[in-house]
VMD Tcl script that draws the C-alpha trace (Angstrom):
set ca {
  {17.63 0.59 9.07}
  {14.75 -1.00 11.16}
  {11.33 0.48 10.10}
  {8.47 0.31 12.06}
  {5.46 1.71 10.05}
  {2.06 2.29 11.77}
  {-1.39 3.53 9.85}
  {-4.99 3.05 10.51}
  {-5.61 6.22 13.19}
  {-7.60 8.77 11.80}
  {-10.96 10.61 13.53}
  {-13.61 8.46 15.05}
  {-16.91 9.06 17.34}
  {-17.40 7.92 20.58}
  {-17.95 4.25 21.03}
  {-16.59 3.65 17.70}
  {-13.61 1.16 16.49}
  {-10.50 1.65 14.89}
  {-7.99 -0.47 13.80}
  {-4.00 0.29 13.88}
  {-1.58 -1.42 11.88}
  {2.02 -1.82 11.90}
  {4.30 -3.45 9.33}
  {7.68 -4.19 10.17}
  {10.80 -4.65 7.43}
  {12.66 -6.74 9.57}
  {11.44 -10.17 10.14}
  {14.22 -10.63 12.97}
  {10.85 -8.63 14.81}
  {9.32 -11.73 14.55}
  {10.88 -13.08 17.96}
  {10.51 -9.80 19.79}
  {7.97 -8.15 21.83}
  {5.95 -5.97 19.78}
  {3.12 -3.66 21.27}
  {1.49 0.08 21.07}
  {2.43 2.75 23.40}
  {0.00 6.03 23.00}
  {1.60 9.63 24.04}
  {-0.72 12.49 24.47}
  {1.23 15.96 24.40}
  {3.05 16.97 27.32}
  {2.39 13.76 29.18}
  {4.39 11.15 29.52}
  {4.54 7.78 26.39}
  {1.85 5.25 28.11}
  {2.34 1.39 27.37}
  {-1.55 -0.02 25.70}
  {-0.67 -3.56 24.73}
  {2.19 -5.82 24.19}
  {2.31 -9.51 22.26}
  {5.20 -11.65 22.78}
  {6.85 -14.42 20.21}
  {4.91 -17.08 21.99}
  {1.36 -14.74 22.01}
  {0.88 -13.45 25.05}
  {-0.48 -10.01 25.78}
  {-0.06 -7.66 28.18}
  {-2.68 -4.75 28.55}
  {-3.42 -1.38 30.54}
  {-6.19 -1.40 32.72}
  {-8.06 1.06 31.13}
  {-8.32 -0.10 27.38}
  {-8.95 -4.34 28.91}
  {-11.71 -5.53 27.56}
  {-12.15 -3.29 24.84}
  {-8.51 -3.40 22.75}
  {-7.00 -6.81 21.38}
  {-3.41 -6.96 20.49}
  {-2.55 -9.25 17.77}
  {0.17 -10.09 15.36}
  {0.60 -12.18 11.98}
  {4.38 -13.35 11.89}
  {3.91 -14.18 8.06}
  {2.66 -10.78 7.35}
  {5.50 -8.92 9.77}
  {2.58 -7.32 10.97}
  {1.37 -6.08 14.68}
  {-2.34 -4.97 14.96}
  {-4.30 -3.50 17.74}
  {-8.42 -3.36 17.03}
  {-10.04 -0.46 19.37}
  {-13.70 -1.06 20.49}
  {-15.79 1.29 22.12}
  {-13.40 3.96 22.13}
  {-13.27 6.60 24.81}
  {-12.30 10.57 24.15}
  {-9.46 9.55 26.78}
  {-8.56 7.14 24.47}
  {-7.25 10.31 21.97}
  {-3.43 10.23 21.71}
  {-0.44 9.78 19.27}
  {0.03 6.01 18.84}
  {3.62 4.10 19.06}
  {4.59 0.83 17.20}
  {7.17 -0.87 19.38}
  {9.14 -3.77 19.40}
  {11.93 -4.53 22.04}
  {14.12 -8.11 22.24}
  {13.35 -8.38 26.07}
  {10.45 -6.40 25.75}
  {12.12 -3.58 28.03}
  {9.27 -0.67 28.28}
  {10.37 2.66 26.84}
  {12.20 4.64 25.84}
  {14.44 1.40 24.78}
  {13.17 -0.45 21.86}
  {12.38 0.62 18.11}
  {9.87 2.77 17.64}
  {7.75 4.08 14.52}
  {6.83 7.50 13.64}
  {3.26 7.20 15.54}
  {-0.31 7.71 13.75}
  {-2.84 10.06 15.60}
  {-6.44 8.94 17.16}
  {-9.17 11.02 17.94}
  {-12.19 10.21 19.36}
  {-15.08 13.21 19.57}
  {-17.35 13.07 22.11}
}
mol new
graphics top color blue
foreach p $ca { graphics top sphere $p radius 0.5 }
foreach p [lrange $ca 0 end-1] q [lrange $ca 1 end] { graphics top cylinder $p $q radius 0.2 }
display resetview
């Protein structure tokens, strides 16, 4: 069993900051890509960010500039900081972490943790 455990979304105001964590029980994770996907219902699973093994990031257009993707390889740990968050920005939020970094629905996935930003 592969786990993929996210926290850190809760309710937030506009322009505020949240930060997501996810904690992985597999260090084999450690040389995959790992990222966040966000799904808002009835709409299709959107890719946010992705972080390789060697560190670099891939972002949507609309959160650049004001998410950062990071991860701490001793920790088995993925984290995406949210800045000046947007009501748009209010979704279900996806851990992921794929060998090749193939978009989804491959991959592993965690169980998602909701963010809401009121305008």
């Amino acid at each position: 069993q592969i786990d993929l455990v996210e926290s850190g979304g809760g309710l937030v105001q506009f322009g505020g900051s949240l930060r997501l964590s996810c904690v992985y029980t597999d260090s084999i994770f450690s040389s995959y890509v790992m990222g966040w996907y966000r799904q808002v219902l009835g709409k299709q699973r959107e890719l946010v960010a992705t972080v390789s093994s060697d560190g670099s990031t891939v972002y949507t257009d609309s959160v650049k500039g004001r998410f950062t993707i990071s991860r701490d390889t001793a920790k088995n740990a993925v984290y995406l900081q949210m800045n000046s968050l947007k009501p748009e920005d209010t979704a279900v939020y996806y851990c992921y972490a794929d060998e090749s970094g193939a978009p989804y629905p491959h991959g592993y996935w965690g169980q998602g943790t909701q963010v809401t930003v009121s305008s």
